[in-house]
MIVEX-799624 format. One record per atom (N, C-alpha, C, CB): x, y, z negated; atom name. Coordinates in Angstrom, 1 decimal, always signed. Glycine has a CB too. Example, Ala and Ser with C-alpha at 12.3 -4.5 7.8 and 13.67 -1.06 7.14 Angstrom:
MIVEX-799624
px:py:pz:at
+13.2:-5.7:-7.8:N
+12.3:-4.5:-7.8:CA
+13.2:-3.3:-7.8:C
+11.3:-4.5:-9.0:CB
+12.8:-2.2:-7.1:N
+13.7:-1.1:-7.1:CA
+12.9:+0.0:-7.9:C
+14.1:-0.6:-5.7:CB
This chain:
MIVEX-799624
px:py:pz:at
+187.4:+20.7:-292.0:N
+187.4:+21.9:-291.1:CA
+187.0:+21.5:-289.7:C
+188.9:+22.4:-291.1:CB
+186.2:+22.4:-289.4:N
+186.0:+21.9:-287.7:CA
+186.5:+22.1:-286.5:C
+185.2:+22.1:-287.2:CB
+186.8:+21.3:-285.9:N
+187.9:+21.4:-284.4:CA
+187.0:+22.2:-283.7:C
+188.6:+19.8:-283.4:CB
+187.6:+23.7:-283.2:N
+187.3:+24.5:-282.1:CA
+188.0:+24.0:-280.8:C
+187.6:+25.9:-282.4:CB
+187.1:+24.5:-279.9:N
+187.8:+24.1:-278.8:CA
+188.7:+25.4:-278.1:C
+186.8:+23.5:-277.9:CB
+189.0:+25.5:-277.0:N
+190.0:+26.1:-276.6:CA
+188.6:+27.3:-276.1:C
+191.2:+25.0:-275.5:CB
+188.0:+26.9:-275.3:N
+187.3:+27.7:-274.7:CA
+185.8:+28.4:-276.1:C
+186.7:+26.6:-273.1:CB
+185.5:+27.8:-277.7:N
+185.2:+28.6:-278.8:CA
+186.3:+29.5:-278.9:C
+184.9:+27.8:-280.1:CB
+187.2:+29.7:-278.7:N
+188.1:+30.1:-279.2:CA
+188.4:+31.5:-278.1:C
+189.2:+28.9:-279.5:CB
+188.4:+31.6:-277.9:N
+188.2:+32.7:-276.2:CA
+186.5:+33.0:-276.6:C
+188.4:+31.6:-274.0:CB
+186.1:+32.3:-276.4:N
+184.8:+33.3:-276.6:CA
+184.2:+34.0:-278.1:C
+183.7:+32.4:-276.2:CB
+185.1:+33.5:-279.2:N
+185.3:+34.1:-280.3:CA
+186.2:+35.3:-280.5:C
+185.8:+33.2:-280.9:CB
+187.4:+35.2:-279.3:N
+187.9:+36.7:-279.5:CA
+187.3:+37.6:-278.2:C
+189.7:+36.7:-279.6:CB
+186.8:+37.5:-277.9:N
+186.1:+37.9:-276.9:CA
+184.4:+39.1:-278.0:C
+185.7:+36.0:-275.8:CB
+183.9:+37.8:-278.5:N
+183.4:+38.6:-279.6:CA
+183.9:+39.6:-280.8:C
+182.9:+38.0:-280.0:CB
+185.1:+39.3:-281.0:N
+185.3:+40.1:-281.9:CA
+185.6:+41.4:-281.3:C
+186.2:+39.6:-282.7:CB
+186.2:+41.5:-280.0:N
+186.9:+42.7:-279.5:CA
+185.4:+43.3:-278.8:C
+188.4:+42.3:-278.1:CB
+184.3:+42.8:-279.1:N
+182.9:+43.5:-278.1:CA
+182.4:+44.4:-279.6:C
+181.2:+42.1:-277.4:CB
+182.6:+43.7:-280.6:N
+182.3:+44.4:-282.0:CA
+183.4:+45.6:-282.2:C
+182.5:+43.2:-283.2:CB
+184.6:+45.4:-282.4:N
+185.6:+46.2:-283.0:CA
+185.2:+47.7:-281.9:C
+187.4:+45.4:-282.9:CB
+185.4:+47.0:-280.6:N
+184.7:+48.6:-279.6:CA
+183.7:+49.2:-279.8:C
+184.4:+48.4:-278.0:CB
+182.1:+48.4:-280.3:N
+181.3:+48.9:-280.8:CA
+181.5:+50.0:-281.8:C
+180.8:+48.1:-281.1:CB
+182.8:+49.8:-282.9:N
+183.0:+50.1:-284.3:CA
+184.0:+51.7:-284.2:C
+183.8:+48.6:-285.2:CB
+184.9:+51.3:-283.2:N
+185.7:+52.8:-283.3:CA
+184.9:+53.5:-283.1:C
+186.7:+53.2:-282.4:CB
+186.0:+55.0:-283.3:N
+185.7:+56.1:-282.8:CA
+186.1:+56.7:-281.7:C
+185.9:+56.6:-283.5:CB
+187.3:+55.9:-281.6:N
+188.7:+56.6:-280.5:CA
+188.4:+56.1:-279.3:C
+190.3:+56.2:-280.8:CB
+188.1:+57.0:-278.3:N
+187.7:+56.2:-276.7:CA
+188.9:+55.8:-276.6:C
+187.2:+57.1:-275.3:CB
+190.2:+55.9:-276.3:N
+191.4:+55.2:-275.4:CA
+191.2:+53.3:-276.6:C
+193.7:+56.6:-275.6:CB
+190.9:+53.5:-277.6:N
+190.8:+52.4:-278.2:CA
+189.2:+51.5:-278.1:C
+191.3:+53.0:-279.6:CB
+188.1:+52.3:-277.7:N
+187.1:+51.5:-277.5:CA
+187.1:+50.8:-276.0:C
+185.8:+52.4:-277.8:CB
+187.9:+51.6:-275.3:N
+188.3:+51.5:-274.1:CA
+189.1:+50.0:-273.9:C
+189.2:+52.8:-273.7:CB
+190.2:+50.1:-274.5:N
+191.0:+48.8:-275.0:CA
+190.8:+48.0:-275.4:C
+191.6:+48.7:-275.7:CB
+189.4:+47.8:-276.6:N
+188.9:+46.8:-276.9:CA
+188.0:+45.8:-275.7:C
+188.1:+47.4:-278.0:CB
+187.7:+47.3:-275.4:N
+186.2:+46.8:-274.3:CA
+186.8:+45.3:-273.0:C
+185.6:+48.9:-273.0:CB
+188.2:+46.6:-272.8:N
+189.1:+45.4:-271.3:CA
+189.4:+43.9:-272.0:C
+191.3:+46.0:-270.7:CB
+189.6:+44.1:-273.8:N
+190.8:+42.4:-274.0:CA
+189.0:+41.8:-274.2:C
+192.7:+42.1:-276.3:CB
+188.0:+42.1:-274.5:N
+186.5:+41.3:-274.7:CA
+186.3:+40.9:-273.1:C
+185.0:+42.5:-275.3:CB
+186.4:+41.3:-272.3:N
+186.5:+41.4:-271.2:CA
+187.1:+40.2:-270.1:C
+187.2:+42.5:-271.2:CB
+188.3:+40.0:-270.4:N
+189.8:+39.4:-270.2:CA
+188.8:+38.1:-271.0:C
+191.5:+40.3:-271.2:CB
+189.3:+38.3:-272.4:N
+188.7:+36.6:-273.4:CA
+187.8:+36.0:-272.3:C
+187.5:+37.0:-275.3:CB
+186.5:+37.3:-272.3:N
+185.2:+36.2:-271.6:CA
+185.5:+35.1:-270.3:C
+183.9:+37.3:-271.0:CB
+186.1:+36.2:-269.2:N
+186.6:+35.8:-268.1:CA
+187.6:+34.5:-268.2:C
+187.1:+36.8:-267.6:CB
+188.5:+34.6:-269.1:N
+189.0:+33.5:-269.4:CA
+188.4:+32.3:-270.0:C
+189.8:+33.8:-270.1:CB
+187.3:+32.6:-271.0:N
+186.5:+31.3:-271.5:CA
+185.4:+30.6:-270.0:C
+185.3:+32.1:-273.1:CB
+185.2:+31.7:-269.1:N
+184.4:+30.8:-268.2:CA
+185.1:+30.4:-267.5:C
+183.3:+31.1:-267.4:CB
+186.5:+30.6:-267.1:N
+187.6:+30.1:-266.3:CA
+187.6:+28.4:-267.0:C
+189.1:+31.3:-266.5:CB
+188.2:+28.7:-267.8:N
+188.3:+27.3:-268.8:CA
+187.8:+26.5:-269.0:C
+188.3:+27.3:-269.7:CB
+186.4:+27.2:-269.0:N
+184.8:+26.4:-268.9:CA
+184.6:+25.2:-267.7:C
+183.6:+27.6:-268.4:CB
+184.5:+26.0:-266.4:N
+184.8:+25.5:-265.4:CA
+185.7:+25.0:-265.1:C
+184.7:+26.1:-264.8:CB
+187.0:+25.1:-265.4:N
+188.4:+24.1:-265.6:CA
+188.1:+22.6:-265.6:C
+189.2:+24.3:-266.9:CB
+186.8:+22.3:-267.0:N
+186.8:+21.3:-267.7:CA
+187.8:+21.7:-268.9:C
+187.2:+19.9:-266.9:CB
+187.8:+22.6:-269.6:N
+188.9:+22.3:-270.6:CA
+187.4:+22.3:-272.0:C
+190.5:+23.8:-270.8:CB
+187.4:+21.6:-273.0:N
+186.4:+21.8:-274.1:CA
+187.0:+22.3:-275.3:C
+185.8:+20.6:-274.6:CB
């Protein structure tokens, strides 16, 4: 199995929540998706820059 790192891992749910918003229908929920993709990314370059791998 392969070791993800902390910062794949944020930028993995980060993608999933840019897809799932793509996929609704429901604005208050594409809306929702859109902020936690949002949040993930910001957090993966935070992390990035940290030094965390």
């Amino acid at each position: 199995m392969e070791k993800r790192t902390f910062v794949d891992v944020k930028n993995a749910l980060a993608a999933k929540y840019e897809r799932l918003s793509r996929l609704t229908s429901s604005a208050p929920k594409k809306s929702t998706f859109a902020h936690l993709a949002t949040k993930y990314r910001r957090q993966a370059e935070q992390a990035a820059r940290d030094g965390h791998s």
